[in-house]
C-alpha positions as CSV (number, residue, x, y, z in Angstrom):
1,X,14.9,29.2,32.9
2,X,14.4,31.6,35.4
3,X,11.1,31.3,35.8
4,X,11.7,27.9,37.1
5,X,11.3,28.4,40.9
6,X,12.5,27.7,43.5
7,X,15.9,27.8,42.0
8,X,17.1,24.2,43.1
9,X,15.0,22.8,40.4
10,X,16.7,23.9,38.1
11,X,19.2,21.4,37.7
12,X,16.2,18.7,37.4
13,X,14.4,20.9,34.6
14,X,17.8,21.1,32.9
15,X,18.0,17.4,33.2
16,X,15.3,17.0,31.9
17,X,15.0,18.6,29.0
18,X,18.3,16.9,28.1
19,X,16.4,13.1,28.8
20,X,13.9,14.9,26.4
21,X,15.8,15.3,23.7
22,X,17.7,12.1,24.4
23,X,14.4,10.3,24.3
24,X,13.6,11.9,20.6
25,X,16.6,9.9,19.3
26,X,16.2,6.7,21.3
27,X,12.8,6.8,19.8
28,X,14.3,7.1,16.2
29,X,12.5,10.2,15.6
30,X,14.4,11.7,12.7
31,X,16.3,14.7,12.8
32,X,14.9,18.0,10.9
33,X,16.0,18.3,7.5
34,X,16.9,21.9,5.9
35,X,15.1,20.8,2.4
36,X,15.0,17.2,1.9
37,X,11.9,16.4,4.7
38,X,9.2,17.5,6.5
39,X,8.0,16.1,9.7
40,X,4.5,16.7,10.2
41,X,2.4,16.5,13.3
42,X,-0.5,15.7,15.4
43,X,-1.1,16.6,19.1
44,X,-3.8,16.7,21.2
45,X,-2.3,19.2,24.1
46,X,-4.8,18.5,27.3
47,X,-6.9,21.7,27.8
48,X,-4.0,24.3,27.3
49,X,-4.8,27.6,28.2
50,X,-8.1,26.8,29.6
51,X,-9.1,29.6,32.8
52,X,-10.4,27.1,35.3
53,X,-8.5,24.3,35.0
54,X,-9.5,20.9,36.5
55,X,-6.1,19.9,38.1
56,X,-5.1,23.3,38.4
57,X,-2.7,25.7,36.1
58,X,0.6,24.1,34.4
59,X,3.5,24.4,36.6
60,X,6.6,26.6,34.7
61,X,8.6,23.1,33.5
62,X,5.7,22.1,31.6
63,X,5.8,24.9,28.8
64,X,9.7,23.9,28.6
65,X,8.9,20.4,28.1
66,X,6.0,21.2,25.6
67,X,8.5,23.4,23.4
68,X,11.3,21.0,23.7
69,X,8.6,18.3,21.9
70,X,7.0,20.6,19.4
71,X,10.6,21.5,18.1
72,X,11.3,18.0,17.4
73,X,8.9,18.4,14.5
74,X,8.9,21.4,11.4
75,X,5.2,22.2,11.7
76,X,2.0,20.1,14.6
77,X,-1.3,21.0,14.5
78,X,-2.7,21.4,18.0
79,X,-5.7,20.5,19.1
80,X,-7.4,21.8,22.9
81,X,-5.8,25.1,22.7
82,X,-8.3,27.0,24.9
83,X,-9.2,31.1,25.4
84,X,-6.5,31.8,27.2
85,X,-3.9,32.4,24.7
86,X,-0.6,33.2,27.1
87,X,0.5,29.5,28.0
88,X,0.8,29.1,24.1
89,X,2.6,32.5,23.3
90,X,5.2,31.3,26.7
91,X,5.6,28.0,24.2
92,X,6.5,30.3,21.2
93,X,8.8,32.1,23.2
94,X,11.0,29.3,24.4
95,X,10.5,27.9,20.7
96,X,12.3,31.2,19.1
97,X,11.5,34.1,16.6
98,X,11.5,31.8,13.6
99,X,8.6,30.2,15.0
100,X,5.2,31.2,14.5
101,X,1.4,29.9,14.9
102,X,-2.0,30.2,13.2
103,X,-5.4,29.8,15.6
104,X,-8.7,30.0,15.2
105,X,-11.1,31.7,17.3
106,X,-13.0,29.9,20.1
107,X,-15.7,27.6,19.1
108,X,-18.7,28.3,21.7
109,X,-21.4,26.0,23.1
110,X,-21.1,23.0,25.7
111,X,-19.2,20.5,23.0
112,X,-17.2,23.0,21.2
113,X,-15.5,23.6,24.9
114,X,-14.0,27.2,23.6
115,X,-11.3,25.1,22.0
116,X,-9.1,26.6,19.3
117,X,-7.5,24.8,16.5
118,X,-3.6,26.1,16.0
119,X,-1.0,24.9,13.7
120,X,2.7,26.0,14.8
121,X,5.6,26.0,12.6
122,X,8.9,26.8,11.5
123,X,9.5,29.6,9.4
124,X,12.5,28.6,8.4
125,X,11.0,25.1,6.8
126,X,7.2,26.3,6.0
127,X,5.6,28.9,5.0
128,X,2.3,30.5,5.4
129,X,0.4,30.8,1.7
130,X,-1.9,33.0,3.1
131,X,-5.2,31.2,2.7
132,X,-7.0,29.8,5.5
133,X,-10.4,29.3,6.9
134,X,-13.0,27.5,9.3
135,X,-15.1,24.8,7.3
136,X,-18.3,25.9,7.8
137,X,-21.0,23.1,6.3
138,X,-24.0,24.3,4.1
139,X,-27.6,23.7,5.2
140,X,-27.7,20.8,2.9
141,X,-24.9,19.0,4.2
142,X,-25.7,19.8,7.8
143,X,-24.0,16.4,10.3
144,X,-27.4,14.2,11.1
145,X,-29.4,16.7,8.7
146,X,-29.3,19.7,11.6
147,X,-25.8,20.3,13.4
148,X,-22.6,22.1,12.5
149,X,-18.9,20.0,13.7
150,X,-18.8,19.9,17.4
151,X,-15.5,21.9,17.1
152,X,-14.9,24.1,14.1
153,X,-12.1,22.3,11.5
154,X,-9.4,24.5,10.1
155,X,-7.9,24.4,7.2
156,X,-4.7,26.3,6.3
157,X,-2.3,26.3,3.3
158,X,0.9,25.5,3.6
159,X,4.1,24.6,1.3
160,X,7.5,23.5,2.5
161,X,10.4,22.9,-0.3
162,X,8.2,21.8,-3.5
163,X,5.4,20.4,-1.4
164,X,2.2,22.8,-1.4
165,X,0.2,21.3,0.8
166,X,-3.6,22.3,3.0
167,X,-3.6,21.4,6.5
168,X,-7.4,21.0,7.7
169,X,-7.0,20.0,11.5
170,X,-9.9,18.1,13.5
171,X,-11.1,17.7,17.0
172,X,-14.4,15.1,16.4
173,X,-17.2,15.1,18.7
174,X,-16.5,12.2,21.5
175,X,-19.8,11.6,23.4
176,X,-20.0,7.9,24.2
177,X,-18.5,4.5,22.6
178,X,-22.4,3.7,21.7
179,X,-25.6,4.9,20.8
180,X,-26.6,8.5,19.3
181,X,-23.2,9.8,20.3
182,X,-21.4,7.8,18.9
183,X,-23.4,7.7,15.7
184,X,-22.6,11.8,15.7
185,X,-19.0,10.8,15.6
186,X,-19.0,8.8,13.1
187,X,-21.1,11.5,10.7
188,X,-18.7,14.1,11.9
189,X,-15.7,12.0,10.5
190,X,-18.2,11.3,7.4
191,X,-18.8,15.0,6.6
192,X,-15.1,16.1,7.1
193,X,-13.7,13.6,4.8
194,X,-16.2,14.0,2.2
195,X,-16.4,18.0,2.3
196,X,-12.1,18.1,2.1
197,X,-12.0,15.1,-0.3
198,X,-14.7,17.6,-2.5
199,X,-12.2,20.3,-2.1
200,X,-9.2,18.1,-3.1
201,X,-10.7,17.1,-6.4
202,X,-11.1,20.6,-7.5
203,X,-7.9,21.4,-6.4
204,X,-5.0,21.0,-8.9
205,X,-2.2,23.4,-6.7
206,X,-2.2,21.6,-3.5
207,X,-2.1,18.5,-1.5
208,X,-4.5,17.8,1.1
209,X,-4.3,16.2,4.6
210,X,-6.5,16.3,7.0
211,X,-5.4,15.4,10.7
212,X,-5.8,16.0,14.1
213,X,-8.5,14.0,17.2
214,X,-10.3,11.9,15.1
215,X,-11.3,10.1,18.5
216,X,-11.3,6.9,16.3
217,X,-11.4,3.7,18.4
218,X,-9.4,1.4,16.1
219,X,-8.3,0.8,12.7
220,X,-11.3,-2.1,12.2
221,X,-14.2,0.6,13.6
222,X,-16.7,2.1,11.7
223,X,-14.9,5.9,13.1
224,X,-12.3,4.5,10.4
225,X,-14.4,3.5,8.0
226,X,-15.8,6.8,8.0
227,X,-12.6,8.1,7.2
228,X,-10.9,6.0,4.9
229,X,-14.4,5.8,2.8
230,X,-14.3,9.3,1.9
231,X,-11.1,9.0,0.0
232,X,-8.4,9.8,2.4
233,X,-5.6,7.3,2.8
234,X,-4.7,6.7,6.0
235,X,-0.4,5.0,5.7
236,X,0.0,1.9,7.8
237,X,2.9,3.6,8.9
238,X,0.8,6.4,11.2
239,X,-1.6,3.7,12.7
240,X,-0.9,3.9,16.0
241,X,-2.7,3.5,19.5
242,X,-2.1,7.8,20.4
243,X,-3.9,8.1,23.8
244,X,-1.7,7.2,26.9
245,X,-2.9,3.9,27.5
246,X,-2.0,3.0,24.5
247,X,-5.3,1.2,23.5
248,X,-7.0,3.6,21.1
249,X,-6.1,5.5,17.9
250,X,-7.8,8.6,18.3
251,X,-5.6,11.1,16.2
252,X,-4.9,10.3,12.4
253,X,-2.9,11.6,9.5
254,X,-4.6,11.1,6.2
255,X,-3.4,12.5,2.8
256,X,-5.5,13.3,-0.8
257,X,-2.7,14.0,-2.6
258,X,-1.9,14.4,-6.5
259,X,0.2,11.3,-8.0
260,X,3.3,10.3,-7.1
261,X,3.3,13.1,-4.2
262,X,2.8,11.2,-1.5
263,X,6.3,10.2,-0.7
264,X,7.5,9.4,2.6
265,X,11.0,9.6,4.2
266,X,13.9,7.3,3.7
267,X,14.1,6.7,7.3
268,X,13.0,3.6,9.6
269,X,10.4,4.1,11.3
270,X,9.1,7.4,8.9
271,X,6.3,7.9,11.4
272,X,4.8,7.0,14.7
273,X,4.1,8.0,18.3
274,X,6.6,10.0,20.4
275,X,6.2,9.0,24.2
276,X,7.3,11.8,26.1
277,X,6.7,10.4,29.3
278,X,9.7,8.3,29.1
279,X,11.7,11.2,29.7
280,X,9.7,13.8,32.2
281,X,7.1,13.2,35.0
282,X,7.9,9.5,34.9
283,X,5.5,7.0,36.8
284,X,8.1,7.1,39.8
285,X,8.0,10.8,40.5
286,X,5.2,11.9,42.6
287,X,7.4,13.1,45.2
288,X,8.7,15.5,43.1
289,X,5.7,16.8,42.2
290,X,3.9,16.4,45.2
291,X,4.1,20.4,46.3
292,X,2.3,21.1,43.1
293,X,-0.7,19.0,43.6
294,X,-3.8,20.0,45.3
295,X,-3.8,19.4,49.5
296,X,-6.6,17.5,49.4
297,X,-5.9,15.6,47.2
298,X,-2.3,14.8,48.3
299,X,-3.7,14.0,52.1
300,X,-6.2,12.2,50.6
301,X,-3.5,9.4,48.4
302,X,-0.5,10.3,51.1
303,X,-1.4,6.9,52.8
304,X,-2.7,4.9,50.2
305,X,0.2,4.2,47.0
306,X,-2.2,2.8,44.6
307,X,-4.1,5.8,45.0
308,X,-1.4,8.1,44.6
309,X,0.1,7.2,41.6
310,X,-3.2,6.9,40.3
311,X,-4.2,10.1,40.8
312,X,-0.3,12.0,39.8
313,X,-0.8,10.1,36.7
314,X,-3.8,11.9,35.9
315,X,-2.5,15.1,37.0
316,X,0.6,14.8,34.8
317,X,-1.8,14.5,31.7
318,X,-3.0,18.1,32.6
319,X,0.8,19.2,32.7
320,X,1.8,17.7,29.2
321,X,-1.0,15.8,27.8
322,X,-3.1,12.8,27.5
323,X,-2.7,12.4,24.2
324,X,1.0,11.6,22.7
325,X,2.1,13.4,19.3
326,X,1.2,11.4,16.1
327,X,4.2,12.2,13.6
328,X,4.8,11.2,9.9
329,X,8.3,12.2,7.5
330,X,7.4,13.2,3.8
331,X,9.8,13.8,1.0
332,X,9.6,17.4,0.1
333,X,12.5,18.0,-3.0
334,X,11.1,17.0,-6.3
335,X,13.7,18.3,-8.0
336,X,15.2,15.2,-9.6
337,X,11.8,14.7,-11.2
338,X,11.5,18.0,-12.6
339,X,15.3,17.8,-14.2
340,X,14.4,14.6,-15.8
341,X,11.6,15.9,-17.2
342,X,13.7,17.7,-19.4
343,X,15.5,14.5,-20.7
344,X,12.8,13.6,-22.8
C-alpha cells in the first residue's frame, strides 16, 4: 500500500478493504471453489483508463478496491476499459501472478468511445483455450441494413473444471430511451444474440454465454425481448436492477448451453448484484474525499449539502463505477455423470 499517500490513510484504506471483503459475505456472495464452482461476472468499470477523464484520474485506493471486488469472483468480463492500459495492469498487480486478462483493441469512432472489451481471470480456476476474436458482422447482416456494433463484441473460449465454455462480452449502443436510438439498441441486442445463437448451434464442444452492458431497461422491454428472442436464456436468478440507482437492468448474463449443462450452484442466492458502496466511499464521506475533488467544484457545493453529496456521489462513480458487478455460480464437476455413465 505504499502508494497510498499521504501515509495517514493508510489505516482507512486498510479498513476498508477489510469492510470490503466483510461486505462480500454479508452479501452472501459465495466463496471461490477449487473445482466444484465457478463464479462468473459482469462489470461495467466507469471509463477506466480513459486519458482525459471527466472527474479527473482515480485516486491510488480505487485500484485496491477494484482488485479486492474482481477477486471475489474466478473470471468478470469488463466492459469501459479505455486506451490507457496502466490503471488495469496496477489492478492485475494487486490481483497476483496467477491472474491474467484478455483485451481487445480500441474500438474507434464517436460511439465506440476507444473502449476495450477485457475478460480477467484466475489461472488457477480457468484457462485460456486459445481461441478468441472480435464479431465482425457480414454485409448482409449489417445492424439497420448499414452499421457495424457501436462497440466491437468479444468472444473468447474458456473452460474451467469440465465446463468448456465461450465468453462473448457486450457493451450495446445507449443513445436515447426513444426514437432512432433506441431502435439501434434494440437491433444491436437483435444481431448479437442471433449471430452467437448461430454460432452455438454449430458448436458441439462449447457452451455459450454472452454478457456484459446490454443497457436493457427492464425485464418487460423490447431491449429484452431482443435478447431472450434470439435463444438465449436469461435465469431469473441474474435479473437484477445493475446501475446504482437501482432502477434499470442494463448488464445481463445469458447462456446457450448443451443439455443438462446449465447447472447452477447449490448456494442461496447463486447469483445477483454485489453493492460495493456499502463498504467504501459511503454516502457520508465527502469529507474524506474532499482534497481529491476538483476546487471548483468543492467551493462551488462547500455551502450548499444537497449539492455536495450530489455531486461526490457522482464523482465516486468515476472512482469505482456506476455500474455494480452482475454475478452468477455454475456447477463445473460433471464427474458423477460421467461415472454413471459407465453403470449402464
Amino acid at each position: 500500500m505504499r502508494d497510498v499517500k499521504p501515509v495517514g490513510e493508510r489505516p482507512r484504506v486498510a479498513g476498508k478493504l477489510i469492510a470490503l471483503r466483510d461486505e462480500i459475505k454479508k452479501q452472501c456472495v459465495p466463496p471461490r471453489t477449487a473445482s466444484d464452482t465457478l463464479l462468473l461476472a459482469t462489470w461495467n468499470v466507469r471509463e477506466f483508463g480513459r486519458r482525459r477523464p471527466k472527474y479527473g484520474r482515480r485516486i491510488p485506493e480505487s485500484f485496491y478496491y477494484i482488485a479486492e471486488t474482481i477477486s471475489a469472483f474466478d473470471i468478470v468480463a469488463l466492459q469501459e476499459v479505455n486506451e490507457d492500459l496502466r490503471d488495469l495492469k496496477k489492478v492485475m498487480g494487486y490481483l497476483g501472478h496467477e491472474w491474467d486478462f484478455i483485451a481487445t483493441d480500441i474500438t474507434e469512432g464517436r460511439s465506440g468511445n476507444r473502449e476495450r472489451m477485457t475478460f480477467v481471470y484466475d489461472t488457477r480456476k480457468v484457462s485460456f483455450q486459445n481461441v478468441a476474436g472480435e464479431i465482425v458482422l457480414p454485409e448482409t447482416k449489417l445492424v439497420a441494413g448499414e452499421k457495424q456494433f457501436s462497440r466491437t463484441p468479444f468472444v473468447v473460449a474458456f473452460q474451467s473444471g469440465w465446463f468448456k465454455f465461450k465468453l462473448c462480452t457486450v457493451h450495446i449502443y445507449y443513445g436515447t430511451k426513444t426514437g432512432v436510438k433506441f431502435e439501434r439498441r434494440v437491433k444491436e441486442i437483435k444481431k448479437i444474440g442471433e449471430f452467437m445463437a448461430k454460432r452455438a448451434k454449430e458448436d458441439d464442444e462449447y457452451n455459450y454465454v454472452l454478457l456484459g452492458d446490454f443497457n436493457i431497461v427492464s425485464p418487460e422491454c423490447e431491449t429484452m425481448y431482443a435478447l431472450e428472442g434470439s435463444g438465449f436464456k436469461v435465469p431469473d436468478e441474474v435479473r437484477h436492477p445493475t446501475n446504482i440507482d437501482e432502477n434499470y437492468f442494463y448488464d445481463q448474463i445469458a447462456f446457450k448451453t448443451k443439455e443438462d449443462e446449465l447447472r447452477l450452484g447449490d448456494n442461496r442466492p447463486n447469483a445477483g448484484i454485489f453493492k460495493f458502496y456499502e463498504a467504501v466511499f459511503a454516502d457520508d464521506e465527502f469529507d474524506a474525499y474532499k482534497d481529491y475533488i476538483k476546487e471548483k467544484e468543492t467551493s462551488y457545493t462547500r455551502y450548499n449539502p444537497e449539492k455536495r453529496k450530489k455531486y461526490y456521489r457522482t464523482w465516486r462513480t468515476f472512482q469505482m463505477s456506476d455500474h455494480y458487478p452482475l454475478w452468477i455460480e455454475l456447477k463445473i464437476d460433471f464427474t458423477r455423470d460421467y461415472l454413471d455413465g459407465f453403470k449402464g
